[in-house]
C-alpha positions in Angstrom: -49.0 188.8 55.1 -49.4 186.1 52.6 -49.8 188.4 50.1 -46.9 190.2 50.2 -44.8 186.4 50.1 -44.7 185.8 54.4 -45.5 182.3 54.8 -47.8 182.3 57.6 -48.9 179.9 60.5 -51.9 180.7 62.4 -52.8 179.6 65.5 -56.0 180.1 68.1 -54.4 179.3 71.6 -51.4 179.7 73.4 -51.1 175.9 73.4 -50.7 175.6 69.9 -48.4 178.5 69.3 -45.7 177.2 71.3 -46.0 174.2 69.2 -45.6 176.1 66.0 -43.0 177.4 67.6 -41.1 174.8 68.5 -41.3 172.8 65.1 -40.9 176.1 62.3 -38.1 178.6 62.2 -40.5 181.8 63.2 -38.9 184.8 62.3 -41.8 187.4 63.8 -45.3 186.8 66.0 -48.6 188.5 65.4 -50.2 188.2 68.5 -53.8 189.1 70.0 -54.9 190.1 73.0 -57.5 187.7 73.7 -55.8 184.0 73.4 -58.2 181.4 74.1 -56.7 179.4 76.4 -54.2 182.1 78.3 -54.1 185.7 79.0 -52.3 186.9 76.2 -49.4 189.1 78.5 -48.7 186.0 80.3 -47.8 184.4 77.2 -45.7 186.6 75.6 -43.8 186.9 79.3 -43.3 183.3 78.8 -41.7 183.6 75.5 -39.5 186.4 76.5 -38.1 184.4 79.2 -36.4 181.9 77.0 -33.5 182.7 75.1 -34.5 181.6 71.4 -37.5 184.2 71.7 -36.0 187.1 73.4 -35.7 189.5 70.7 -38.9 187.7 68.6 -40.4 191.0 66.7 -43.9 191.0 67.8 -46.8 192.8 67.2 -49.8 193.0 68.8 -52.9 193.5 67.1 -56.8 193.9 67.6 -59.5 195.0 65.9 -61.3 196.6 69.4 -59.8 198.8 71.9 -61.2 197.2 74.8 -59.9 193.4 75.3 -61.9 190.4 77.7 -62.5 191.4 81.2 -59.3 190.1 82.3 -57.1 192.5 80.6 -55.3 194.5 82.8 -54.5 197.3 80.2 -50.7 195.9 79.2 -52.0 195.3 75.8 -53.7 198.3 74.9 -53.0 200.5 71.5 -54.7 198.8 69.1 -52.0 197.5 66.6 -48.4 198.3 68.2 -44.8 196.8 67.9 -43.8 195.3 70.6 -40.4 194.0 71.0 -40.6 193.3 75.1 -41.9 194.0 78.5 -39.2 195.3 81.2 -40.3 195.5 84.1 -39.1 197.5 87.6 -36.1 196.6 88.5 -35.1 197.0 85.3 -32.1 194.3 84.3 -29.8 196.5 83.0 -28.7 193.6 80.4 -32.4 193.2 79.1 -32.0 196.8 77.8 -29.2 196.0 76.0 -30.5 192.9 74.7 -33.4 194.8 73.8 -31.6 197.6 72.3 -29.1 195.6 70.2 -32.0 194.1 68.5 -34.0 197.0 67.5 -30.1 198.5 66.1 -30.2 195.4 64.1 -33.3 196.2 62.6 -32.1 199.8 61.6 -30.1 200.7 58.8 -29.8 204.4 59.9 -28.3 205.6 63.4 -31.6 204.8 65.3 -33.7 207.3 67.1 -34.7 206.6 71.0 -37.4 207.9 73.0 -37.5 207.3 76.3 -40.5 207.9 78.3 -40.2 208.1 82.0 -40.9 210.0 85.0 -38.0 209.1 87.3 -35.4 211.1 86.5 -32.9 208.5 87.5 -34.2 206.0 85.6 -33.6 208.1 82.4 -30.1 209.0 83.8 -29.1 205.5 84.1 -30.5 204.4 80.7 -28.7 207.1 79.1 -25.2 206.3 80.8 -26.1 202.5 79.5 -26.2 203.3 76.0 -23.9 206.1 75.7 -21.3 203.8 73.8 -23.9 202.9 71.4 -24.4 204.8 68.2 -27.9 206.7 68.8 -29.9 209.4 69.6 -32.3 209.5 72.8 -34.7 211.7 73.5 -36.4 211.7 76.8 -39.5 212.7 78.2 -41.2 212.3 81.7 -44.6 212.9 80.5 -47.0 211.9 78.2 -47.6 215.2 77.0 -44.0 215.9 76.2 -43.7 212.2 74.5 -46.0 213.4 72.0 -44.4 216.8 71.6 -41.8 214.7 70.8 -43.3 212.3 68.5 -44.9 214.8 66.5 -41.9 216.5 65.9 -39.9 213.4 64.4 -39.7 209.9 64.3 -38.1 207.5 66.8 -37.5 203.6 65.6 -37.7 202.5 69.5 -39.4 203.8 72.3 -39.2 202.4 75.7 -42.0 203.9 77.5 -42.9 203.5 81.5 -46.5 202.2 81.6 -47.4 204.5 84.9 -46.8 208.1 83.8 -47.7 211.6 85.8 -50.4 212.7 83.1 -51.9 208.9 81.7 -50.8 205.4 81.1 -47.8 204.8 79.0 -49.8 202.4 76.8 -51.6 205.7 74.9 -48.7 206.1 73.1 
């Protein structure tokens, strides 16, 4: 990152990153899966839950698929944007927080995929973001999320972690 003129700060635990946090303006979080100190979901839960870091671009990244015996798989992917966790029952205003961010990011009309199984869920997402200028593309399946993927590009995806066919997280 330094390299292509990021100034960095780099930090080992948990501890210390909401330090560096707190004292520098951080406009984006590289983050891996095995903190020192605390398990690395946890963490970026935390952050998420207070409003200064709620749309924090992170991105997780690790050199090996498999993480420390705690893991419990939320981290998997090897290196993969993550811009939040929602978790069942959704908050309907996280998605649009969530949503409103990534359009930020976008200087085109962003592409959606949404990956879920219940068919409501996809329904009432859809009705959510209708006003919003976007196109969503659904799938309930991971086989048809990478039909989809292969076929174009999306510059969010919002994928259920439990899926029919696989975890979520293989995307």
């Amino acid at each position: 990152l330094q390299q292509h003129g990021y100034a960095t700060l780099i930090s080992g635990t948990a501890t210390e990153a909401r330090r560096l946090l707190q004292q520098f303006d951080i406009e984006a979080l590289t983050l891996s899966p095995a903190l020192d100190d605390e398990n690395s979901a946890a963490f970026l839960q935390s952050l998420r839950s207070q409003h200064n870091y709620r749309n924090l671009p992170v991105l997780i990244v690790s050199l090996q698929p498999q993480r420390r015996d705690d893991d419990d798989g939320t981290l998997r992917g090897g290196a993969v944007g993550v811009i939040d966790w929602l978790h069942k029952p959704i908050d309907p205003s996280r998605v649009m927080d969530v949503i409103r961010a990534c359009l930020q990011l976008s200087g085109h009309r962003p592409r959606i995929l949404h990956v879920e199984d219940d068919d409501d869920l996809r329904v009432l997402l859809a009705r959510q973001i209708a006003a919003l200028d976007v196109d969503l593309s659904g799938a309930a399946t991971l086989h048809e999320a990478r039909e989809l993927i292969a076929a174009q590009t999306f510059d969010l995806a919002i994928i259920d972690l439990m899926l029919p066919d696989g975890q979520g997280t293989e995307l």
